[in-house]
Each structure stands twice: as structure tokens, then as C-alpha cells.
MARLUM-248562 format. One record per residue (C-alpha): x, y, z; residue number from 1. Coordinates in steps of 0.2 Angstrom, whole numbers, padded with zeros to 4 digits. Layout:
N
<drenlo x="X" y="Y" z="Z" i="NUM"/>
...
// end
This chain:
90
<drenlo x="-0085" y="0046" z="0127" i="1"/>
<drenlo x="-0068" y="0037" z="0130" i="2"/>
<drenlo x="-0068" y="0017" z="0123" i="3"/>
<drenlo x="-0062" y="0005" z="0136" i="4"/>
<drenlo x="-0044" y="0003" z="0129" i="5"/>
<drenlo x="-0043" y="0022" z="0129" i="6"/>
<drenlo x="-0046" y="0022" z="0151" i="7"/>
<drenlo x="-0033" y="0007" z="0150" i="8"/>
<drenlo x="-0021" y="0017" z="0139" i="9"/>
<drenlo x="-0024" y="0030" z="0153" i="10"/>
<drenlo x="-0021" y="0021" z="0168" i="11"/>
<drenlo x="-0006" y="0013" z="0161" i="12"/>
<drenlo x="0001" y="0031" z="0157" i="13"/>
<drenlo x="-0002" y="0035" z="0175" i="14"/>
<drenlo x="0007" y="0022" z="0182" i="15"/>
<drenlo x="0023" y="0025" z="0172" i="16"/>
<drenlo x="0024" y="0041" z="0179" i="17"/>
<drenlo x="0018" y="0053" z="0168" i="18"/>
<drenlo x="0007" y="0070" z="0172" i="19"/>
<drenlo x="-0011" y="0066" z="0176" i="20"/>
<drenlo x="-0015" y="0082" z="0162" i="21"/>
<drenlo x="-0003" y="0074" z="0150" i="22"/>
<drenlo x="-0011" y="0057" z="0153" i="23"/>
<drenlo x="-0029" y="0064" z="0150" i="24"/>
<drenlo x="-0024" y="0074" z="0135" i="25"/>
<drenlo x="-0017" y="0057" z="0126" i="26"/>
<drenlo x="-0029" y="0046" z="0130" i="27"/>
<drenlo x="-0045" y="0056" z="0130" i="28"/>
<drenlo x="-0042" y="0069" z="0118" i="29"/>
<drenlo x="-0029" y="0061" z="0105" i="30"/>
<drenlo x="-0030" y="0042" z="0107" i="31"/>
<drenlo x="-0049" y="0041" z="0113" i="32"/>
<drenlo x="-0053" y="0024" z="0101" i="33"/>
<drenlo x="-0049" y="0005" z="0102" i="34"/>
<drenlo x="-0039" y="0006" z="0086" i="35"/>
<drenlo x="-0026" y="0022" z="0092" i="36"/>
<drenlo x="-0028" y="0017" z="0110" i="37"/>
<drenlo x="-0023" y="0001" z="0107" i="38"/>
<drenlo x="-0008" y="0006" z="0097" i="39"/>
<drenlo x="0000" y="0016" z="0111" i="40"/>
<drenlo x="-0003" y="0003" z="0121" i="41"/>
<drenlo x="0007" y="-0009" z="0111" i="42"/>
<drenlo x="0019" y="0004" z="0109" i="43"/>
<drenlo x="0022" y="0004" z="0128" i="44"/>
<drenlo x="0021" y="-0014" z="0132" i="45"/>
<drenlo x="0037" y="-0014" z="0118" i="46"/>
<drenlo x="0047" y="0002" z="0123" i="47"/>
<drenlo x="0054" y="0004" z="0141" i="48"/>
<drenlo x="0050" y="0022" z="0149" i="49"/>
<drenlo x="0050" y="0032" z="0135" i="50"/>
<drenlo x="0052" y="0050" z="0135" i="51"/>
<drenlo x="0038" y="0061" z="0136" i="52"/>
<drenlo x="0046" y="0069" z="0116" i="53"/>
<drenlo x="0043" y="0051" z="0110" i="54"/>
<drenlo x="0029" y="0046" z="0118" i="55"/>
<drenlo x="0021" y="0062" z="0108" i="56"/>
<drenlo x="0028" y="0055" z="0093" i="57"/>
<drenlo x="0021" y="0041" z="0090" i="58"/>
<drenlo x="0006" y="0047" z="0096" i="59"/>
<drenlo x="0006" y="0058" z="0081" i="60"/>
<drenlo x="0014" y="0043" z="0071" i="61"/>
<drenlo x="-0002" y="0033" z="0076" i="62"/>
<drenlo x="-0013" y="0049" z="0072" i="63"/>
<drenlo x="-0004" y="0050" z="0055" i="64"/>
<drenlo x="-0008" y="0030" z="0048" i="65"/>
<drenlo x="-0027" y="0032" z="0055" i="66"/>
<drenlo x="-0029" y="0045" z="0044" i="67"/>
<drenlo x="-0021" y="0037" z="0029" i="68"/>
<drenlo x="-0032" y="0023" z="0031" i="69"/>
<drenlo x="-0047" y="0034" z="0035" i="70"/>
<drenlo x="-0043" y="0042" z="0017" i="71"/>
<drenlo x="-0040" y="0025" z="0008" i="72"/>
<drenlo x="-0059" y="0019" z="0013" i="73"/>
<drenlo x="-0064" y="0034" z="0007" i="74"/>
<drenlo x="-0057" y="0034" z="-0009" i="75"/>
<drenlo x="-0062" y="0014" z="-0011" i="76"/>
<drenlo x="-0079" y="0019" z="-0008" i="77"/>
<drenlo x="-0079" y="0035" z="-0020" i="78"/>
<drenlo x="-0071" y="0022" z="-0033" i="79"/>
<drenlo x="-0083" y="0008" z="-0031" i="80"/>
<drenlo x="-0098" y="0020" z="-0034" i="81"/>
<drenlo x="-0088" y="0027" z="-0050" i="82"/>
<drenlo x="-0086" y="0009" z="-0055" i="83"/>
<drenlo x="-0106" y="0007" z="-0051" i="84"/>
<drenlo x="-0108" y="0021" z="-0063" i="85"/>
<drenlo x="-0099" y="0015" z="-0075" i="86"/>
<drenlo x="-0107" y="-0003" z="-0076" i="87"/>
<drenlo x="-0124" y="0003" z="-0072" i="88"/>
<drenlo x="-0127" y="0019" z="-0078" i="89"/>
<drenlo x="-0138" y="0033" z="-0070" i="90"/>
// end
């Protein structure tokens, strides 16, 4: 199910003018949470009428950093059990 900012990001895409299956593709498939959503969101409020090109880019760009971060709460969790370990034992 879409979050809240994910229909606005959707409606917004619409009325700049872009393709209702583009549209639904970015904001449904890609950019379906509050944090992504709200990025691309931001992203359009700042840039005028960007190409549909860019648009894909910084959807990936958005894609890419909510991954790394994704990854670096993993790895802090994996390290504070090792660090349990290490002060606790078994």
C-alpha cells in the first residue's frame, strides 16, 4: 500500500504534465515511502519542470542514499551485538 506522501508525490507528477504510467511507476513502485516520496517531492518544489531523464535520476539518486542508510543501520546493529559479545560473552 502507497504512504500518504507517495499519492501526493503522484498527484503532483500529474499535474506537471507527466504520463499517468510514468507517474504511477515513480510513485507507486519506486518512491512508494514517506522518506523517498518526500524526497522527490522536495526535489520538484526546488527544480522547475525537469526533464523526464532527470526526474529518473534522482529518483535512482534517492533510491541509492536509502540504501546506504539501510546498510549503515544494519551494519550498527551487527556491530553493537558484536560489541555485546565482546563485553558479555555467550
Amino acid at each position: 500500500m502507497a504512504s500518504e506522501k507517495a499519492k501526493e508525490l503522484y498527484k503532483v507528477l500529474l499535474g506537471k504534465g507527466y504520463p499517468k504510467e510514468f507517474c504511477a511507476e515513480i510513485a507507486y513502485k519506486h518512491l512508494n515511502t514517506d522518506y523517498t516520496a518526500t524526497r522527490m517531492l522536495g526535489y520538484l518544489y526546488r527544480v522547475t519542470d525537469p526533464k523526464l531523464e532527470e526526474l529518473v535520476d534522482e529518483m535512482l539518486a534517492i533510491l541509492s542514499d536509502r540504501e546506504r542508510l539501510i546498510q549503515k543501520k544494519e551494519s550498527e546493529r551487527a556491530q553493537a551485538v558484536i560489541s555485546d559479545l565482546y563485553r558479555n560473552g555467550l
